[in-house]
Backbone atoms as SQL, in Angstrom:
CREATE TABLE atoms (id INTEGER PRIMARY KEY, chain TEXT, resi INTEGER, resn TEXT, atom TEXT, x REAL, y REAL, z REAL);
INSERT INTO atoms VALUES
  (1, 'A', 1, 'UNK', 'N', -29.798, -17.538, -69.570),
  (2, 'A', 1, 'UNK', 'CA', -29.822, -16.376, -68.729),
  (3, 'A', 1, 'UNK', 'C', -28.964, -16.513, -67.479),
  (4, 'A', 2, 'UNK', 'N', -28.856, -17.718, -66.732),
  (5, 'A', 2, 'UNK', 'CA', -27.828, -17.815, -65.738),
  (6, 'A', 2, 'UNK', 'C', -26.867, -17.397, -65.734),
  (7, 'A', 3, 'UNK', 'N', -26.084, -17.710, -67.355),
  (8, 'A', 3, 'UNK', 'CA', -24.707, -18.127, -67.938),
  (9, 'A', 3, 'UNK', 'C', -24.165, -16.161, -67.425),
  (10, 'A', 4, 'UNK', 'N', -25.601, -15.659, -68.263),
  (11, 'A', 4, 'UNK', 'CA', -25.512, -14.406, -68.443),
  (12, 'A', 4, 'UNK', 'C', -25.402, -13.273, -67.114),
  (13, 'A', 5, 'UNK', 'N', -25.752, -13.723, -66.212),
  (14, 'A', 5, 'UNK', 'CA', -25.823, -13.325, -64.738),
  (15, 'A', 5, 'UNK', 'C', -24.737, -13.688, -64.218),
  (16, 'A', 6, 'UNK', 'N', -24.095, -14.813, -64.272),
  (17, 'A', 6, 'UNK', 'CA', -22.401, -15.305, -63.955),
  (18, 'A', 6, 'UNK', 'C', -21.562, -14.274, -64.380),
  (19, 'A', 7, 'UNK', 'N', -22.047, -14.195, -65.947),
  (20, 'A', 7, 'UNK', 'CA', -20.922, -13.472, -66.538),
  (21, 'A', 7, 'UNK', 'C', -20.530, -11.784, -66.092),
  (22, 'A', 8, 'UNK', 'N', -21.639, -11.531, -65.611),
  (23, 'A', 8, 'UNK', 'CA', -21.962, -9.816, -65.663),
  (24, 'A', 8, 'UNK', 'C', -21.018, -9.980, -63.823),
  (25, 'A', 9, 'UNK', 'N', -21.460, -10.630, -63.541),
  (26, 'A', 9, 'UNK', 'CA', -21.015, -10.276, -61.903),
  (27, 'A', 9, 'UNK', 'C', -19.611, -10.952, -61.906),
  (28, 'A', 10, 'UNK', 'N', -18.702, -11.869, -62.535),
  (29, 'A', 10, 'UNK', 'CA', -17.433, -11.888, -62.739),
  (30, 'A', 10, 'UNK', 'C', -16.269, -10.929, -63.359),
  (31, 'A', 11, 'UNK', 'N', -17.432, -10.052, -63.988),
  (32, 'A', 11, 'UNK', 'CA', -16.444, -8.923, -65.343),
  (33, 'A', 11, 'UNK', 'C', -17.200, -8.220, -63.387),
  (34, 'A', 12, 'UNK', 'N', -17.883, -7.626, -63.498),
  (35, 'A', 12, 'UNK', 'CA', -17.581, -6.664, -62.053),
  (36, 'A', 12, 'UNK', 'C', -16.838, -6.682, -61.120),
  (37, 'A', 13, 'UNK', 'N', -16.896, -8.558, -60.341),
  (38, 'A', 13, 'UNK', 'CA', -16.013, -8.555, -59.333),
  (39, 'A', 13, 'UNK', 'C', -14.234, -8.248, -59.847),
  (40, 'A', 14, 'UNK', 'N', -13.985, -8.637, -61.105),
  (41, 'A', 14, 'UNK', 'CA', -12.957, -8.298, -61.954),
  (42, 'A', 14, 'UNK', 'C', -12.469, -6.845, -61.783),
  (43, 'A', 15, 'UNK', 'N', -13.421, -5.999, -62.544),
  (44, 'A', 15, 'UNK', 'CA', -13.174, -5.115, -62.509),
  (45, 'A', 15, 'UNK', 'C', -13.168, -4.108, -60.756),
  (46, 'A', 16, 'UNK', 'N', -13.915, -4.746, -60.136),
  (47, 'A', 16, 'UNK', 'CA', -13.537, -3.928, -58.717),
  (48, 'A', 16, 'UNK', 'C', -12.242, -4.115, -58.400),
  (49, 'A', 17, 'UNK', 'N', -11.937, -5.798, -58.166),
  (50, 'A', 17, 'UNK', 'CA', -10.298, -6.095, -58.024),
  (51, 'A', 17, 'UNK', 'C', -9.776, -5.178, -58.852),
  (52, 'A', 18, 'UNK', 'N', -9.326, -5.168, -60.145),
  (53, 'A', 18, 'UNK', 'CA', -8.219, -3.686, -61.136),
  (54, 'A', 18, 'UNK', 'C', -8.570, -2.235, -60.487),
  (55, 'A', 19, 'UNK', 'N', -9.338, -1.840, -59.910),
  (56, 'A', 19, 'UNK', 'CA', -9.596, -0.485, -59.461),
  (57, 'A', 19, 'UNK', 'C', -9.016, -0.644, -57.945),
  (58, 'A', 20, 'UNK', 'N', -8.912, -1.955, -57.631),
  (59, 'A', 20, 'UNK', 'CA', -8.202, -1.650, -56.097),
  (60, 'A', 20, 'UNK', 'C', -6.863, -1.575, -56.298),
  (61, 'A', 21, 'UNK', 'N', -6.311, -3.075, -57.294),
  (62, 'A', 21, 'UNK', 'CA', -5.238, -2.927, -57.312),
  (63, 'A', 21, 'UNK', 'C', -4.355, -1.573, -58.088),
  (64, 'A', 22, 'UNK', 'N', -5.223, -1.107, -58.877),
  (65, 'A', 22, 'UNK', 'CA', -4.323, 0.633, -59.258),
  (66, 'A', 22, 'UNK', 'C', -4.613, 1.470, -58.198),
  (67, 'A', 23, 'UNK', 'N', -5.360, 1.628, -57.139),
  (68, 'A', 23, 'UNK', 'CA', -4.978, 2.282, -56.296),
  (69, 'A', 23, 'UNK', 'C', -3.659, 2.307, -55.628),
  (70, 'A', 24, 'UNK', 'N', -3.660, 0.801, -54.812),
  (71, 'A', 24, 'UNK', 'CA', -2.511, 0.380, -54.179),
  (72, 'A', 24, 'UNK', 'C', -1.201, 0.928, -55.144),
  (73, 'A', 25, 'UNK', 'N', -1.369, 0.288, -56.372),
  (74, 'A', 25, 'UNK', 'CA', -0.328, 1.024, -57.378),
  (75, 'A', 25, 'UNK', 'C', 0.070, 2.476, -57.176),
  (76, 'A', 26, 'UNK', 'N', -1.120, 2.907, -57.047),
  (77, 'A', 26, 'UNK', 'CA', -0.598, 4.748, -56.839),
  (78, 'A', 26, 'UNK', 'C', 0.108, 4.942, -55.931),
  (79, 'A', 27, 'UNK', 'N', -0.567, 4.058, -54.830),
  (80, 'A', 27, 'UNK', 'CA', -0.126, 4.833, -53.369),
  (81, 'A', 27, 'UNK', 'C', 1.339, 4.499, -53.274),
  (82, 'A', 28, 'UNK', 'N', 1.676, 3.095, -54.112),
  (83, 'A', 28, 'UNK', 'CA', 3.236, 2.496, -54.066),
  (84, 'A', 28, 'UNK', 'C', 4.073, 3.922, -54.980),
  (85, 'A', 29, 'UNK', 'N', 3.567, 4.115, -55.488),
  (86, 'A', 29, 'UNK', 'CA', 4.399, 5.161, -56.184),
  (87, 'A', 29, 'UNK', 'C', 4.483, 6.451, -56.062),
  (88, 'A', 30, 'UNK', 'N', 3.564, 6.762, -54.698),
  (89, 'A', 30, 'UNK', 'CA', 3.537, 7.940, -54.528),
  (90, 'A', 30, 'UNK', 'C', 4.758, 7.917, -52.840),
  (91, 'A', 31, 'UNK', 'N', 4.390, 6.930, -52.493),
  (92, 'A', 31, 'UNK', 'CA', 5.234, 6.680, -51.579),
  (93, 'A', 31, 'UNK', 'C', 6.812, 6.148, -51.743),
  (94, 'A', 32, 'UNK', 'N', 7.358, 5.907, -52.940),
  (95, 'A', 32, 'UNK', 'CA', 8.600, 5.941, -53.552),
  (96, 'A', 32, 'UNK', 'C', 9.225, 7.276, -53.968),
  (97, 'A', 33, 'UNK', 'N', 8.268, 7.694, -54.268),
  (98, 'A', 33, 'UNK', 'CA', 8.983, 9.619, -54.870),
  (99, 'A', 33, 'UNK', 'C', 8.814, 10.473, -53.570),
  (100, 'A', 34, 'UNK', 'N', 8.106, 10.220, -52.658),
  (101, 'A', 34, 'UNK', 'CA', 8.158, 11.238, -51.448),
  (102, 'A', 34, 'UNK', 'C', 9.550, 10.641, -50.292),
  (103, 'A', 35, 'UNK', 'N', 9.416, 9.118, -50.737),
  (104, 'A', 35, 'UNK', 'CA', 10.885, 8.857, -50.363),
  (105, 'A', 35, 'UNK', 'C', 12.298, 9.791, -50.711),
  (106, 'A', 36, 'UNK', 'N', 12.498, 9.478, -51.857),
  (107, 'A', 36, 'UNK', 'CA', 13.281, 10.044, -53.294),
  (108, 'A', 36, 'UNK', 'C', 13.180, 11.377, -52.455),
  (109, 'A', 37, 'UNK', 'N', 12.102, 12.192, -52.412),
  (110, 'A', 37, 'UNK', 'CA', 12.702, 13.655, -52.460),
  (111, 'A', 37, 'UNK', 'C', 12.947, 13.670, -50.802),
  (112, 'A', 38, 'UNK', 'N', 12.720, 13.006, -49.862),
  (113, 'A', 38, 'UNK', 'CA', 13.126, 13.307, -48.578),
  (114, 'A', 38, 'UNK', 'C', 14.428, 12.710, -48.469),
  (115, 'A', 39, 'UNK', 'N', 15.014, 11.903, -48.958),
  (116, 'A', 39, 'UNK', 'CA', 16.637, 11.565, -49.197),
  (117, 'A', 39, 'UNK', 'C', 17.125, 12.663, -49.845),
  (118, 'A', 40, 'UNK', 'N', 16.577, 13.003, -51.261),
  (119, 'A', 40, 'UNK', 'CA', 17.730, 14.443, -51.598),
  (120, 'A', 40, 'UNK', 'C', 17.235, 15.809, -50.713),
  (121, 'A', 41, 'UNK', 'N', 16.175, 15.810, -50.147),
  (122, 'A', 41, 'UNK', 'CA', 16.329, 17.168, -49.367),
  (123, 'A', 41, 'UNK', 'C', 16.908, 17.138, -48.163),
  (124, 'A', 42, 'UNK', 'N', 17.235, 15.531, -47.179),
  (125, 'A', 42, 'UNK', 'CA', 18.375, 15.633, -46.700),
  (126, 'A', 42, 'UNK', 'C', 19.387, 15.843, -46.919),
  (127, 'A', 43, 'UNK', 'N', 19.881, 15.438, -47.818),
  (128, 'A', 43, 'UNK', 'CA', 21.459, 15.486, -49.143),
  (129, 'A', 43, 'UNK', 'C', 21.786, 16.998, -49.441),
  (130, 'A', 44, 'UNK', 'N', 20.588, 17.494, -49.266),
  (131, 'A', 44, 'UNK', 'CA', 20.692, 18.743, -50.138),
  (132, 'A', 44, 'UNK', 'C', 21.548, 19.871, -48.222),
  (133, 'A', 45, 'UNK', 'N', 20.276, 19.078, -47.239),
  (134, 'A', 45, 'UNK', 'CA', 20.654, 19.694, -45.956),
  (135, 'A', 45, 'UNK', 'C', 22.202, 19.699, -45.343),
  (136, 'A', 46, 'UNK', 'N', 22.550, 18.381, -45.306),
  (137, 'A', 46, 'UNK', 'CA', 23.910, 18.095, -45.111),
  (138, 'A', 46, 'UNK', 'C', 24.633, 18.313, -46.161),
  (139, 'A', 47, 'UNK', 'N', 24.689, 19.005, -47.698),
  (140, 'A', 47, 'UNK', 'CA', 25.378, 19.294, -48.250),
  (141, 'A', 47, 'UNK', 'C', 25.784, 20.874, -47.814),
  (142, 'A', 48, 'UNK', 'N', 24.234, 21.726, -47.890),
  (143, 'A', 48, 'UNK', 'CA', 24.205, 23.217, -46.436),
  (144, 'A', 48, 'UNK', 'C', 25.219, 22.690, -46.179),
  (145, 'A', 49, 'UNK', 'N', 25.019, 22.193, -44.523),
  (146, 'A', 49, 'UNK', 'CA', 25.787, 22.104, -43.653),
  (147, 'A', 49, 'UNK', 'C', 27.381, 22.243, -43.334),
  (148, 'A', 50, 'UNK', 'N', 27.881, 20.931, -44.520),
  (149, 'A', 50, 'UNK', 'CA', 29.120, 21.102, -44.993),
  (150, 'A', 50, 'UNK', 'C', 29.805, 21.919, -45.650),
  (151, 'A', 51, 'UNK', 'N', 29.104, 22.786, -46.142),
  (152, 'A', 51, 'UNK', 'CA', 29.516, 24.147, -46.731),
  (153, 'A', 51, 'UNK', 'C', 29.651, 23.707, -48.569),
  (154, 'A', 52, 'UNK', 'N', 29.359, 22.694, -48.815),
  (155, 'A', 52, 'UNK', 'CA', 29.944, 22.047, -50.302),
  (156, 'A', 52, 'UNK', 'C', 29.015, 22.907, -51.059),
  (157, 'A', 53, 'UNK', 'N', 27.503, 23.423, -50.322),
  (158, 'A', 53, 'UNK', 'CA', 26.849, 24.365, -51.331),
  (159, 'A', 53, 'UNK', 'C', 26.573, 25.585, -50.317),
  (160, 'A', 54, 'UNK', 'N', 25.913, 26.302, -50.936),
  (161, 'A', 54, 'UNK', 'CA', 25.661, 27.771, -50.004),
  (162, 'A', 54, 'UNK', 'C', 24.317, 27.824, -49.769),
  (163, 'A', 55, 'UNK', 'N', 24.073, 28.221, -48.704),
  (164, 'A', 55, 'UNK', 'CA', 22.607, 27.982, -48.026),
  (165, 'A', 55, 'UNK', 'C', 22.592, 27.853, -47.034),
  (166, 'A', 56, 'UNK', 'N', 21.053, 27.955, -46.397),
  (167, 'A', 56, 'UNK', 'CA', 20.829, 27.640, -45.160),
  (168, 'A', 56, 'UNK', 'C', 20.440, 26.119, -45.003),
  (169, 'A', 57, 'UNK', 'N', 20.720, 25.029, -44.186),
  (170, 'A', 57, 'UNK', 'CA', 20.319, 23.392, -44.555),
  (171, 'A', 57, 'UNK', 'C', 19.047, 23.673, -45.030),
  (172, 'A', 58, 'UNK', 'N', 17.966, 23.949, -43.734),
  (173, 'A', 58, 'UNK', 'CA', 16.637, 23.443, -43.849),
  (174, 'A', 58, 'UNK', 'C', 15.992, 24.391, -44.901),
  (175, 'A', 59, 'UNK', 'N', 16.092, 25.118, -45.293),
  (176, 'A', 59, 'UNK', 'CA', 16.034, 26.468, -46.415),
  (177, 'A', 59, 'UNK', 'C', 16.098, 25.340, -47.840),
  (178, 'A', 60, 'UNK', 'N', 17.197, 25.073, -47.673),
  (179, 'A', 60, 'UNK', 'CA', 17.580, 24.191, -48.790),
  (180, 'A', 60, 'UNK', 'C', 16.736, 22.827, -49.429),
  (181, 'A', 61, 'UNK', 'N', 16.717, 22.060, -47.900),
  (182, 'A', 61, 'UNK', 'CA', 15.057, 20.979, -47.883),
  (183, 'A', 61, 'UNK', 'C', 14.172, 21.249, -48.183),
  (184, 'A', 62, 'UNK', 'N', 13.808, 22.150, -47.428),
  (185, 'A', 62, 'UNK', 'CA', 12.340, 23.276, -48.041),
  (186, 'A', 62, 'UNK', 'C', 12.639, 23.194, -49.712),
  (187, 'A', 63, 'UNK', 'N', 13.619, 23.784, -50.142),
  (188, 'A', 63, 'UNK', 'CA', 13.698, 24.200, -51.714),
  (189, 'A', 63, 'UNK', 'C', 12.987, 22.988, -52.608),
  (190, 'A', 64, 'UNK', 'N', 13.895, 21.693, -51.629),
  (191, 'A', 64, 'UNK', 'CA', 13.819, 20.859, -52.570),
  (192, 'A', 64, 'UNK', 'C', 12.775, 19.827, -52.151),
  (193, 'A', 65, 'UNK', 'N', 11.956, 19.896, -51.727),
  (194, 'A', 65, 'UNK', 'CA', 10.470, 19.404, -51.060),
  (195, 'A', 65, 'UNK', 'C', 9.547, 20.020, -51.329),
  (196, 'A', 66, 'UNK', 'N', 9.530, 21.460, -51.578),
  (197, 'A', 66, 'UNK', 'CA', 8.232, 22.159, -52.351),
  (198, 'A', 66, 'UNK', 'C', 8.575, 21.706, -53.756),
  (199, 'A', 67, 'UNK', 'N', 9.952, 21.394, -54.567),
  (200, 'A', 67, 'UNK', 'CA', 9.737, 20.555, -56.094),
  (201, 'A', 67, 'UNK', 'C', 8.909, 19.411, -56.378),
  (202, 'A', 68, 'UNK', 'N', 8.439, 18.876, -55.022),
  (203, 'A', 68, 'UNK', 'CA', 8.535, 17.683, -55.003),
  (204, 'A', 68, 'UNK', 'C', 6.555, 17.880, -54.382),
  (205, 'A', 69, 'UNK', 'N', 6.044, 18.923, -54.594),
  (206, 'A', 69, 'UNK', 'CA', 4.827, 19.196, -53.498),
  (207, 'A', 69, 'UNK', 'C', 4.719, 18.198, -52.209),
  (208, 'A', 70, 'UNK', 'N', 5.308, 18.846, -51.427),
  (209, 'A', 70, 'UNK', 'CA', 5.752, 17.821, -50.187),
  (210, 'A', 70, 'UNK', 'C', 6.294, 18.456, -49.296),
  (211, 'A', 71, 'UNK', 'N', 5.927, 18.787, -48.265),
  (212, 'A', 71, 'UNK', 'CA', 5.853, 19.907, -46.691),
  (213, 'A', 71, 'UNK', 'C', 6.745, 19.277, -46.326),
  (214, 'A', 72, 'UNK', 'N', 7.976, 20.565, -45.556),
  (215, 'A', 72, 'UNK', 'CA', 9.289, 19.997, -44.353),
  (216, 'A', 72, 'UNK', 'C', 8.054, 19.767, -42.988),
  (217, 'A', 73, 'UNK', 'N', 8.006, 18.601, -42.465),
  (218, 'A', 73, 'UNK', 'CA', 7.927, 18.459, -41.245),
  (219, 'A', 73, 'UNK', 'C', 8.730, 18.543, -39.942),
  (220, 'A', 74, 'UNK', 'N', 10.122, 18.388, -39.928),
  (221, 'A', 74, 'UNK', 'CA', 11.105, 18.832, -39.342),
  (222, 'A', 74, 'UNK', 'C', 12.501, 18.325, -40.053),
  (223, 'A', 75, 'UNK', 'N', 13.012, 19.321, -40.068),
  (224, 'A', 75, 'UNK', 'CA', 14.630, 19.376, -40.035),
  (225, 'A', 75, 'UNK', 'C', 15.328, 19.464, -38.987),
  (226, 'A', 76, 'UNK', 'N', 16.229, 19.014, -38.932),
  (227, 'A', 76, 'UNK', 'CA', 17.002, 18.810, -37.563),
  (228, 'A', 76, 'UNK', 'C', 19.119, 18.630, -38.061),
  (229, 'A', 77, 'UNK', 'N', 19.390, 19.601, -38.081),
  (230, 'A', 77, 'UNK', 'CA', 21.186, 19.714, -38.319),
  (231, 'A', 77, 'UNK', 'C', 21.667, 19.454, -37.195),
  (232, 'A', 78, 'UNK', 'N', 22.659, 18.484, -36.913),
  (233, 'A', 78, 'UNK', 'CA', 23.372, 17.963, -35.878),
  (234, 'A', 78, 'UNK', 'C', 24.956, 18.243, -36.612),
  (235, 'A', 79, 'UNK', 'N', 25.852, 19.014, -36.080),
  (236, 'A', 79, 'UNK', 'CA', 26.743, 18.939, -37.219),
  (237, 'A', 79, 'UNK', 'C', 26.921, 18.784, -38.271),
  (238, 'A', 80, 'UNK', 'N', 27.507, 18.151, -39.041),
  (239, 'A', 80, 'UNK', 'CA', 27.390, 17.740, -40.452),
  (240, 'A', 80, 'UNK', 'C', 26.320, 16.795, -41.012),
  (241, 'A', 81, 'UNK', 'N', 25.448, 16.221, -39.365),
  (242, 'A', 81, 'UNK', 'CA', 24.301, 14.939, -40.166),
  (243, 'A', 81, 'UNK', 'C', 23.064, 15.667, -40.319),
  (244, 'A', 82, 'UNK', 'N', 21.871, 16.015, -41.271),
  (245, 'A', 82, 'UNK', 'CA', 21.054, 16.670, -41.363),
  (246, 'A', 82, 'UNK', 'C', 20.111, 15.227, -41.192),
  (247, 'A', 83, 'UNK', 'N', 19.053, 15.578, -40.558),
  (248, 'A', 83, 'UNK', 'CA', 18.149, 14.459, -40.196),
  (249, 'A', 83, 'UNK', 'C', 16.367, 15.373, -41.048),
  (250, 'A', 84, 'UNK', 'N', 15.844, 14.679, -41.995),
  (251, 'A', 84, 'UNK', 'CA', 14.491, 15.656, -42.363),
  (252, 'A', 84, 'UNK', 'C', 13.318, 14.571, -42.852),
  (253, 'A', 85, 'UNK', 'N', 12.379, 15.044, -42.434),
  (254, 'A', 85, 'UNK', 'CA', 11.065, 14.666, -42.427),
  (255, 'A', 85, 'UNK', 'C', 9.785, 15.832, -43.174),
  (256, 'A', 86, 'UNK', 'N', 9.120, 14.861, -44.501),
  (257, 'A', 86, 'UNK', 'CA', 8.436, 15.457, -45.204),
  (258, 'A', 86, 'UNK', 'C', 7.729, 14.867, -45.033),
  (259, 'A', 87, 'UNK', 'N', 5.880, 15.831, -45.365),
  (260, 'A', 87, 'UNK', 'CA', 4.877, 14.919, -45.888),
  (261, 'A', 87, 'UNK', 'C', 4.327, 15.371, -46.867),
  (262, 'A', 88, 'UNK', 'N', 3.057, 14.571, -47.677),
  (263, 'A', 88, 'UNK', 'CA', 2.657, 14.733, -48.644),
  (264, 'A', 88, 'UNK', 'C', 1.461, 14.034, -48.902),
  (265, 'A', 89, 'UNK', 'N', 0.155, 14.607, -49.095),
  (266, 'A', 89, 'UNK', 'CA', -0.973, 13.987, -49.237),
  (267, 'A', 89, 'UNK', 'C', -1.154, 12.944, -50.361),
  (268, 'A', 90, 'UNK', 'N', -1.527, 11.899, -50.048),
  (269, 'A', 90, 'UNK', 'CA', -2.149, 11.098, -51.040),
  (270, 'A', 90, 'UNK', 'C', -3.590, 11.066, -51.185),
  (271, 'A', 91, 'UNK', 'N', -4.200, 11.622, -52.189),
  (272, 'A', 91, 'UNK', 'CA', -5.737, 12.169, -51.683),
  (273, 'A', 91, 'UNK', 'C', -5.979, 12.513, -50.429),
  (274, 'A', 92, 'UNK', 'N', -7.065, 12.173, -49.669),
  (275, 'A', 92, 'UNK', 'CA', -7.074, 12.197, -48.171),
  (276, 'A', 92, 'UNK', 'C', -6.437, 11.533, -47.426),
  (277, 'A', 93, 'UNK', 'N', -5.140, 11.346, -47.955),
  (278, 'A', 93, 'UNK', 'CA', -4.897, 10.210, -46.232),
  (279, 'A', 93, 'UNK', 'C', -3.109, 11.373, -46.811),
  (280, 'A', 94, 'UNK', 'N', -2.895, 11.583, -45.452),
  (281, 'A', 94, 'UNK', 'CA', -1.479, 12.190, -45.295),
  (282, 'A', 94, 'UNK', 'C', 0.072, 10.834, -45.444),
  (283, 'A', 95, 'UNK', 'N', 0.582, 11.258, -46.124),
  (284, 'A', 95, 'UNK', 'CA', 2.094, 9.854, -46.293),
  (285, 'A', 95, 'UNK', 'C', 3.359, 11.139, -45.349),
  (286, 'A', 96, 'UNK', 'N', 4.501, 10.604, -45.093),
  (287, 'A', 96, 'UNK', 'CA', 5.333, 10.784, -44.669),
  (288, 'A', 96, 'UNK', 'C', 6.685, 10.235, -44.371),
  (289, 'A', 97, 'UNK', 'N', 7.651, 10.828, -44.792),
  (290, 'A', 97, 'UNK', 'CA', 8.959, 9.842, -45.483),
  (291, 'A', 97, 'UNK', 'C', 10.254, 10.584, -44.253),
  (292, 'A', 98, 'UNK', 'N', 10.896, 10.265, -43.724),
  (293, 'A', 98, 'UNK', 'CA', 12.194, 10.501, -42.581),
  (294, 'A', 98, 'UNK', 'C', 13.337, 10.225, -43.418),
  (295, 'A', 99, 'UNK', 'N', 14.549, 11.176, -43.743),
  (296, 'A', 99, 'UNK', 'CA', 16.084, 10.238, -44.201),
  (297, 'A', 99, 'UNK', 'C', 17.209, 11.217, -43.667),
  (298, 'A', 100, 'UNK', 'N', 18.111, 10.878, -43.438),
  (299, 'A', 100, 'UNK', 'CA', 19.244, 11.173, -42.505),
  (300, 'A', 100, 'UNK', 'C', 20.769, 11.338, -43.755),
  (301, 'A', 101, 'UNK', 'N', 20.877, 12.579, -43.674),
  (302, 'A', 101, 'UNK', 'CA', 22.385, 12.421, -44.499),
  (303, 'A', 101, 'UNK', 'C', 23.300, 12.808, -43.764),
  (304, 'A', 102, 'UNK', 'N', 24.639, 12.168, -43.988),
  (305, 'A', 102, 'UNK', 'CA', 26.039, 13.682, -43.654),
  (306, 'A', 102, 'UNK', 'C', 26.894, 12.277, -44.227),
  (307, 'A', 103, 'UNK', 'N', 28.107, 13.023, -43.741),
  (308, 'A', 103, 'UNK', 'CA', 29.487, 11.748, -43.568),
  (309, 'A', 103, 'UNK', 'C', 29.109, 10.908, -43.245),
  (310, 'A', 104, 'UNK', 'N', 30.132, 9.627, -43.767),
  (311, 'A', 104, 'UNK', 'CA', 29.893, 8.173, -43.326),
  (312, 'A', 104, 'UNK', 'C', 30.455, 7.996, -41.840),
  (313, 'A', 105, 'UNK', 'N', 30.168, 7.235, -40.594),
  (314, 'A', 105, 'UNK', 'CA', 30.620, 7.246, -39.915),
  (315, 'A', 105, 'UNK', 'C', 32.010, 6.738, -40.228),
  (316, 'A', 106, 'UNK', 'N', 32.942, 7.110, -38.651),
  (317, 'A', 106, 'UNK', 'CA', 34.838, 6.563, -38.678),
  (318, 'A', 106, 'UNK', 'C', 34.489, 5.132, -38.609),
  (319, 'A', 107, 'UNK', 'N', 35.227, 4.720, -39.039),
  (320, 'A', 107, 'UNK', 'CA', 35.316, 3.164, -39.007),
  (321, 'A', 107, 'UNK', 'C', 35.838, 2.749, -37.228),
  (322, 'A', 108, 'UNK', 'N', 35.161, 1.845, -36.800),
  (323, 'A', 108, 'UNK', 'CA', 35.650, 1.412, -35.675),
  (324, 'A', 108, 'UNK', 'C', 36.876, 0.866, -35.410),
  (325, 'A', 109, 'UNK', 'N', 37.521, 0.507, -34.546),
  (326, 'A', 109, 'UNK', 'CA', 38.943, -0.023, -34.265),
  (327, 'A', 109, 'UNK', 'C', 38.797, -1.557, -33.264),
  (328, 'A', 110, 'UNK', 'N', 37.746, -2.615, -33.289),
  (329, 'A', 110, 'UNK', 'CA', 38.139, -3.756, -32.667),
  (330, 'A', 110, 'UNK', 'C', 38.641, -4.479, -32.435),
  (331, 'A', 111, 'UNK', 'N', 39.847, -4.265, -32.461),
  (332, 'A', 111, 'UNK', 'CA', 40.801, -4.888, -32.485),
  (333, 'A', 111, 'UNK', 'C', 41.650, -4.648, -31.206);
């Protein structure tokens, strides 16, 4: 009966560990795709901007952040660099991802 009491509370503590670690799993992957879409809904802003597509920038973020169920928190167009910030619930706890597109900067001259 001991053996049997060992065993039952090792398959539990087991199994609590796998239910934490697929959480963490989720949250890693939920926090990779809210990345993902706040890089292309910058991309998408500074593409606006540059005129390469037609649109308004932050119109455009928006577009491509509601694909993604994931709120513009701010957009911000500085010339050609579109700067945007989304969030997106992970159950109850709110995540939130920042990415910056436009042109590469001029190359410096130190010389």
């Amino acid at each position: 009966m001991p053996g049997t009491a060992a065993t039952v509370g090792a398959i539990g503590a087991l199994a609590a560990l796998v239910a934490g670690l697929s959480v963490v799993g989720a949250a890693s992957v939920h926090a990779q795709r809210l990345s993902a879409a706040t890089d292309a809904a910058a991309l998408a802003a500074a593409d606006a901007a540059s005129g390469a597509v037609t649109g308004v920038p932050c119109e455009r973020a928006a577009q491509l952040a509601a694909t993604a169920s994931a709120e513009v928190v701010s957009c911000e167009v500085e010339g050609l660099i579109a700067t945007v910030r989304l969030s997106s619930a992970f159950g109850p706890f709110p995540a939130q991802a920042a990415a910056r597109a436009g042109p590469a900067p001029e190359p410096r001259d130190d010389g």
